[in-house]
N, C-alpha and C positions, 0 to 999 in steps of 0.2 A: 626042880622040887627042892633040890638042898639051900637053892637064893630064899626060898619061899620062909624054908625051917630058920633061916639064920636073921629075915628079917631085912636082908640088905634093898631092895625093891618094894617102895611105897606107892601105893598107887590108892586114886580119890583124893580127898581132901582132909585136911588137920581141921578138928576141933577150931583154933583160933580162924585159919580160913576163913571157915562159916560163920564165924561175929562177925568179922572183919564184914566180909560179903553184905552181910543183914544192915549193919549198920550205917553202909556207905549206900544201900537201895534205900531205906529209910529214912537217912538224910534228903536224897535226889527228891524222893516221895514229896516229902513237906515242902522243899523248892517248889516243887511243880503243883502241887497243890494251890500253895499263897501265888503262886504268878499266874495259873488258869484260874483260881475258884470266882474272881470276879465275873469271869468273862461266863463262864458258866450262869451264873443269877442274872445277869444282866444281860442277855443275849435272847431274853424274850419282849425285851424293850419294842428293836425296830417291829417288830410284828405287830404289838399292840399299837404301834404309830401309825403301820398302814391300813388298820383294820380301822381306830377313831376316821384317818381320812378317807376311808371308802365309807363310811357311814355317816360324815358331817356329808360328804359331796352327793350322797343318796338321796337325802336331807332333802340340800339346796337343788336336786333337781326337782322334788317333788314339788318343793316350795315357787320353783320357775313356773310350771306346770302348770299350778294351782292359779299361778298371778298372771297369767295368760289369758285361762279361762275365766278368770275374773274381771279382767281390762276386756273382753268382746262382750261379757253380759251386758245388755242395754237395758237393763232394768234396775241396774244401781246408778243411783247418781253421784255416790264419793268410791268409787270401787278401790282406790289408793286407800283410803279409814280404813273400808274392811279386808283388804289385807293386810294390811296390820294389825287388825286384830286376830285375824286370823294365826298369823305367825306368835305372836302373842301365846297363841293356845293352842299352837299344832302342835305343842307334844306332850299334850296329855290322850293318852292312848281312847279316853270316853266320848273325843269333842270329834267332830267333822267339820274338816278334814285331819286328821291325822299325819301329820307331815313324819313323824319319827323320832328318834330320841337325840335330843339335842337340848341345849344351854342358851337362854337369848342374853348376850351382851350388849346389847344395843339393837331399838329399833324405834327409831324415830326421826322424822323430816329434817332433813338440810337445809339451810337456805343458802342461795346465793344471789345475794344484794336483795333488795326489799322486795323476795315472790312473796306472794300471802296464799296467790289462788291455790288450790290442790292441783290443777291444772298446770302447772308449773315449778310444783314442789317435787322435792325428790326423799324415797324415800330409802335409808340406809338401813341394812340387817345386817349385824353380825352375831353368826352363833359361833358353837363350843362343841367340840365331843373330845372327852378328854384333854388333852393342850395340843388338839386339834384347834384352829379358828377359821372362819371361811365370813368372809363380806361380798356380799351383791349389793348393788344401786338398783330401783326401781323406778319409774316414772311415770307417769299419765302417757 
């Protein structure tokens, strides 16, 4: 009791301490902050990558499906025209068939060396979802 009265045994911490303390966690603070905050915003990137490519490839199966059942009809004589037109307009959600949402970057006939016939043409699709891209070849 009389160490107590005279003062001689300190115990806890000094005023400067606790700056000290605050402003050395405060410092680390904003380190760690500027070195994760990136990764923080941008860590929903790969997600929305694999989500465009399960839905261009949703797309493209619909669109196989579609061009299947199109090349056995035997009641079209250019069944390669209309799908292509079809692809053309499968994604707007009012037309039938409805392939899904998707970007057409290209769709249109290839040739290699002088084919003319549709019979013999080939025809190229590629779409988009998001900086998703996906290319199928088609054929008679």
């Amino acid at each position: 009791m009389k160490d107590m009265l005279q003062g001689n045994h300190q115990k806890g911490f000094t005023l400067l301490e606790v700056i000290i303390a605050i402003i050395v966690a405060s410092v680390l603070g904003v380190m760690f902050i500027s070195f994760m905050g990136t990764s923080f915003t941008e860590s929903v990137r790969p997600v929305i990558r694999v989500q465009d490519a399960y839905t261009i490839n949703q797309v493209m199966e619909n669109m196989t499906a579609d061009y299947k059942k199109t090349m056995t009809s035997t009641t079209d004589p250019t069944p390669l025209t209309t799908f292509k037109t079809k692809v053309d307009n499968g994604n707007n959600s009012d037309n039938v068939p409805y392939y899904g949402t998707y970007a057409v970057l290209y769709n249109n006939y290839i040739a290699l060396g002088d084919i003319t016939a549709e019979s013999q043409m080939i025809l190229k699709v590629t779409i988009s979802q998001g900086d998703q891209k996906l290319t199928a070849l088609f054929t008679r």
